[in-house]
C-alpha positions as CSV (number, residue, x, y, z in Angstrom):
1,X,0.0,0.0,0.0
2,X,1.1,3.3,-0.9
3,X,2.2,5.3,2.1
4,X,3.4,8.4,0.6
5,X,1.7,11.1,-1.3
6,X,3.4,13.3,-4.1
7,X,2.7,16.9,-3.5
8,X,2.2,18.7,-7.1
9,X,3.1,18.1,-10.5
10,X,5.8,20.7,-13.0
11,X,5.0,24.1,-12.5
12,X,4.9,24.2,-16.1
13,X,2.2,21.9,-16.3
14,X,-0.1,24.0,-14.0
15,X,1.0,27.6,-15.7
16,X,-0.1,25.6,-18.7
17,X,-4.0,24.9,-16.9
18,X,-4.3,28.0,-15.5
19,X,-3.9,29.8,-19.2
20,X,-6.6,28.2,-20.2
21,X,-8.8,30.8,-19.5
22,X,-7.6,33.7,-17.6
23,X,-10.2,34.6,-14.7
24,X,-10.3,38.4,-14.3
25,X,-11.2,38.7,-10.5
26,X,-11.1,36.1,-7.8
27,X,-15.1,36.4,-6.7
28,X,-15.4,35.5,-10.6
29,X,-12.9,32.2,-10.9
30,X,-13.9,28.8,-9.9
31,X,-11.0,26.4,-8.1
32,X,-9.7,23.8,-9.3
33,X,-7.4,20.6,-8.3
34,X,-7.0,17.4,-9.8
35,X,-6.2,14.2,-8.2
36,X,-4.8,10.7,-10.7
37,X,-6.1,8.2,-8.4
38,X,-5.7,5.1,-11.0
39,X,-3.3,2.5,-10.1
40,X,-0.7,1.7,-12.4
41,X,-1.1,3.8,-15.3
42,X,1.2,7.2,-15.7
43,X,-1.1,9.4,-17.8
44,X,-1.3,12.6,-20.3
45,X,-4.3,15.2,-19.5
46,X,-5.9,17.1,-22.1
47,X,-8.1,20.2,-21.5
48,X,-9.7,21.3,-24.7
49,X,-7.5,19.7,-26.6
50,X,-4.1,20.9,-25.2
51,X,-2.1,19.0,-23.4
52,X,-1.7,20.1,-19.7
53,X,-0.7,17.9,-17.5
54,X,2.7,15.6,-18.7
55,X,3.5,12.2,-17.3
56,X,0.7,12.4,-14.2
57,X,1.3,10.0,-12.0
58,X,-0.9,7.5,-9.5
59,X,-1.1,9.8,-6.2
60,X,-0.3,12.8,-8.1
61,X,-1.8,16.1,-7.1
62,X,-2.3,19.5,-8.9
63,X,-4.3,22.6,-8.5
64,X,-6.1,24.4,-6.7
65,X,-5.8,26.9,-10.1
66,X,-8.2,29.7,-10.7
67,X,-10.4,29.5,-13.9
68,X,-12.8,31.4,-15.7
69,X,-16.0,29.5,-15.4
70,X,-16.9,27.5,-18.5
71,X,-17.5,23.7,-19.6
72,X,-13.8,22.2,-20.1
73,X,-13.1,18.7,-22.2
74,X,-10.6,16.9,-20.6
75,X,-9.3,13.6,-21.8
76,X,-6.9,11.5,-20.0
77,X,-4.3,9.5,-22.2
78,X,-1.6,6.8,-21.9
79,X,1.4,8.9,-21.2
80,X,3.2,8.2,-24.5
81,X,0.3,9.2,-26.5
82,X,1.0,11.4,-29.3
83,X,-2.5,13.5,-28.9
84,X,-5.8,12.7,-27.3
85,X,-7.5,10.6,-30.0
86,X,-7.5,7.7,-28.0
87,X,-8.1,8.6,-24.5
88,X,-8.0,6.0,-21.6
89,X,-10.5,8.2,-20.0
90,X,-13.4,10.8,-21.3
91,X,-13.5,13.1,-23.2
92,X,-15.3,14.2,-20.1
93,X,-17.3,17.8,-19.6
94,X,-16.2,19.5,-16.4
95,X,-18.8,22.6,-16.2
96,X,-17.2,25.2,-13.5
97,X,-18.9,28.4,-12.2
98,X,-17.5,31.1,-11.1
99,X,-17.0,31.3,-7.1
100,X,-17.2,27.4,-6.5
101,X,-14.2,24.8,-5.5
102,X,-13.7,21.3,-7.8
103,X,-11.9,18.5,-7.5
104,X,-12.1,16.1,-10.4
105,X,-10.9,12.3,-9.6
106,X,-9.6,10.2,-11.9
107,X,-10.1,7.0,-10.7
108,X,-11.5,2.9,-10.5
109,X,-14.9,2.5,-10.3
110,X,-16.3,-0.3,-8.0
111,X,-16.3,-2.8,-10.7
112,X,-11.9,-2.2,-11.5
113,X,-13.0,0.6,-14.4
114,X,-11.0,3.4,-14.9
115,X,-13.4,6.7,-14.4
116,X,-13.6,9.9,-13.7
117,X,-15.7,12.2,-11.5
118,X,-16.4,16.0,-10.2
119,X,-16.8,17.1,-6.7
120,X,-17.8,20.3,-5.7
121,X,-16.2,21.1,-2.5
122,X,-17.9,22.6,0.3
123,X,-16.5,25.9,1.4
124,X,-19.1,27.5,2.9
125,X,-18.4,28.3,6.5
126,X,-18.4,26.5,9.5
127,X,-19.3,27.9,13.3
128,X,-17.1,28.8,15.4
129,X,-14.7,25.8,17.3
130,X,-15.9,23.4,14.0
131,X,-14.7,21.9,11.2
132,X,-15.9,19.8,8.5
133,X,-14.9,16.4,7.6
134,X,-15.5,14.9,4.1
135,X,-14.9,11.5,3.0
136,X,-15.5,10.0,-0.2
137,X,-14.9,6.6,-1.6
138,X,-13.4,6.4,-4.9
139,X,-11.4,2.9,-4.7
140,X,-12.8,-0.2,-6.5
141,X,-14.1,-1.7,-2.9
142,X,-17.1,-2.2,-1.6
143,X,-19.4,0.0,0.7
144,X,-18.4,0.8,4.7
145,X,-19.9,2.5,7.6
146,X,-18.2,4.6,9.7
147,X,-19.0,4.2,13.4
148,X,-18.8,6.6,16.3
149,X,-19.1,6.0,19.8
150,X,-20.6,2.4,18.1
151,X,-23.2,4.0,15.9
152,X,-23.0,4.4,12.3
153,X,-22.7,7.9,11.4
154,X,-21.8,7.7,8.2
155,X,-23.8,4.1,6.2
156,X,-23.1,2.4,3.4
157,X,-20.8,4.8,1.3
158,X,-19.9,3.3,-2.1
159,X,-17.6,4.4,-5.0
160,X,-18.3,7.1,-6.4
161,X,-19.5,8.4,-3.4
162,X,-19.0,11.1,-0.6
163,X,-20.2,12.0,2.8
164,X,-20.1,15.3,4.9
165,X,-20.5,15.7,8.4
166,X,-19.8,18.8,10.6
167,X,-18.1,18.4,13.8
168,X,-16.4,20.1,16.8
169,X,-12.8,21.1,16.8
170,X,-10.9,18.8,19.0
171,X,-10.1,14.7,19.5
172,X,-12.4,12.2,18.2
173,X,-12.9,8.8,18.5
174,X,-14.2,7.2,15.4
175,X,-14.3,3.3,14.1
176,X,-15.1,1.5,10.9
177,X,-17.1,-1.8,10.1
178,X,-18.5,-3.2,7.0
179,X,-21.8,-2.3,5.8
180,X,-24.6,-3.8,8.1
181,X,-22.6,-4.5,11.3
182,X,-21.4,-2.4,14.0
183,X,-18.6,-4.7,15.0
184,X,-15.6,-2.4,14.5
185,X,-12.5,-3.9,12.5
186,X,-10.6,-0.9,13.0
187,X,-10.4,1.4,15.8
188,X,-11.4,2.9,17.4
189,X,-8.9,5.8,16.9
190,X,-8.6,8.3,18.5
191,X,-7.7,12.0,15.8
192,X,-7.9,15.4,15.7
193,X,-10.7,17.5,13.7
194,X,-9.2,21.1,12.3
195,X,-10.9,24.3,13.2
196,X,-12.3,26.2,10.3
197,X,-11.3,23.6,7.7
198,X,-12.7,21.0,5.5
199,X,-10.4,18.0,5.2
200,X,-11.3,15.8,2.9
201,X,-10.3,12.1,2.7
202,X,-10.5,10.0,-0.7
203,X,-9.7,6.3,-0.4
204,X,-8.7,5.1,-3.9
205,X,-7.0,2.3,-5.8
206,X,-8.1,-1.7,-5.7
207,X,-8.9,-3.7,-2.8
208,X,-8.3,-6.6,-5.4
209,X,-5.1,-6.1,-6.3
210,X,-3.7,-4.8,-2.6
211,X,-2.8,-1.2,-3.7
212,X,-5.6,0.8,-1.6
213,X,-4.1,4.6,-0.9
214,X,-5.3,7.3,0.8
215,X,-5.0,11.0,0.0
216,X,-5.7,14.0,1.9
217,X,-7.2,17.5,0.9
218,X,-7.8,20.1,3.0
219,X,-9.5,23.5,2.5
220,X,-9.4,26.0,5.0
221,X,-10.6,29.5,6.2
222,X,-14.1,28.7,6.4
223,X,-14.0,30.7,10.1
224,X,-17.5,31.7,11.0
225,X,-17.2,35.1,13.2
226,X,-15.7,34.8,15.8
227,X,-13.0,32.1,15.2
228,X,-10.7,30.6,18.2
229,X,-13.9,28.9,20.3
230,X,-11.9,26.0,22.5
231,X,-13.9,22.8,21.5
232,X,-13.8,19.4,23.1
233,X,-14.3,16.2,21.8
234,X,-16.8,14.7,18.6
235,X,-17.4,11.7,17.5
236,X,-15.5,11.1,14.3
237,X,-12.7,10.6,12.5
238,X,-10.7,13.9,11.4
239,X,-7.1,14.7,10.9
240,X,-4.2,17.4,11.4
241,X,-3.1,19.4,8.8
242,X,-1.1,22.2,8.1
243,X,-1.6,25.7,7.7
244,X,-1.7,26.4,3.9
245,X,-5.1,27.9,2.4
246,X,-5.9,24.3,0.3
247,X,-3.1,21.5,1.2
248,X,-2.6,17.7,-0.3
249,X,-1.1,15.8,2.9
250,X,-1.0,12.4,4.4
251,X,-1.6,11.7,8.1
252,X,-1.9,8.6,10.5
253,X,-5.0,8.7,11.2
254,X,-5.9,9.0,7.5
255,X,-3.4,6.0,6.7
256,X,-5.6,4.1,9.3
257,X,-9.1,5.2,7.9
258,X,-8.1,3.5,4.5
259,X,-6.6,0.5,6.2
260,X,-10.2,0.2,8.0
261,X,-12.1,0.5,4.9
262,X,-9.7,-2.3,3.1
263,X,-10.1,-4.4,6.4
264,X,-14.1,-3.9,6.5
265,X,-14.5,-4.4,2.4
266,X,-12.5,-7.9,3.3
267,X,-14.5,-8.8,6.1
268,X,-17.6,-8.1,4.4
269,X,-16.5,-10.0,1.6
270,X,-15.7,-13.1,3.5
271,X,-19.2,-12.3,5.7
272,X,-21.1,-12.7,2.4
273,X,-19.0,-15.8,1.3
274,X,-19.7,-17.3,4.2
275,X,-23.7,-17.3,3.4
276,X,-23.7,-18.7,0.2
């Protein structure tokens, strides 16, 4: 399992993106980052045609990049592709609108297909002592619950899915079990939720072929007025992260979360092998 997360692609790659379509004012530009979560394949990315994005990685992250809103055509390619004919993935339509925050996923779908989605990120604000936590399953596995203080908080949450919740600042104690049970096969753990941020977790790759990863985004600055409330303790998972406006990291307690949803797809695999 991959452990480590590359931060960023050539900054020629994202000048490249972001002259596209030059935004003229930043109320006016939509946000947008782009995560290769396909296991295996280095790929090209297109964006009307152009390529932008040269020899993109698996756990590669770009963006955020400000863009005029419009409908963009991206295509993903094998990396030695000579243009985007013959895309691996798309051509898909990415609509943006001005004042919004994207991520689009390239990734497995349930079944082991190489996809792609867009998320719309919430950045609207959060009270004060909160932060939001996001977690979205894009990893060809099946569904889990998340569990906290035993209770499923979060049910059933398949590829190409996400769930929000808001919680208090502080440490958490969260588990994870496969769909249907609330026997924990991870945790439960105890984190740390961010004040004012959204942190978003996306567990990608195959559970079939062993190469589950996690990555990490997190958007802050969504301070309500006033910011600083001392909060005490929730009940689910969230994670530490540094201080930059919109970050790509990987923490412990986000390793574990993927670990738990790899452990809960497997025992709910063997739990439905068991019946037949």
């Amino acid at each position: 399992m991959r452990k480590t997360l590359i931060v960023g692609v050539a900054a020629g790659a994202l000048v490249a993106l972001a002259g596209i379509a030059p935004a003229n004012a930043a109320d006016d530009v939509a946000q947008l980052s782009v995560l290769h979560g396909v296991p295996g394949l280095t790929v090209d990315v297109y964006v009307n045609g152009d390529l932008t994005l040269d020899n993109f990685e698996p756990g590669d992250l770009a963006g955020p990049l400000e863009l005029a809103p419009g409908t963009y055509t991206v295509a993903i390619t094998a990396s030695d592709a000579a243009d985007a004919s013959s895309p691996a993935i798309g051509p898909v339509d990415l609509p943006l609108e001005g004042g919004k925050n994207y991520t689009a996923v390239a990734h497995l779908d349930a079944a082991g297909t190489p996809t792609a989605t867009l998320f719309t990120n919430d950045i609207s604000t959060v009270g004060a002592g909160e932060g939001r936590l996001t977690v979205r399953h894009v990893a060809a596995a099946p569904a889990v619950d998340i569990l906290a203080g035993g209770t499923p908080v979060i049910t059933n949450l398949s590829n190409p899915n996400e769930s929000l919740l808001t919680l208090p600042a502080g440490t958490v104690s969260a588990s994870v079990a496969a769909t249907g049970t609330t026997d924990p096969v991870v945790g439960p753990a105890d984190v740390n939720v961010a004040e004012g941020t959204n942190t978003i977790v996306y567990a990608w790759g195959s559970l079939a072929d062993k190469n589950l990863a996690l990555a990490v985004q997190t958007i802050d600055g969504l301070h309500s007025n006033p910011d600083g409330v001392p909060a005490g303790s929730a009940g689910l998972v969230a994670t530490n992260q540094p201080g930059d406006a919109t970050g790509w990291w990987i923490g412990g307690a986000a390793l574990a979360l993927v670990l738990a949803i790899s452990a809960a797809a497997v025992y709910g695999t063997r739990r439905a092998e068991a019946r037949r």
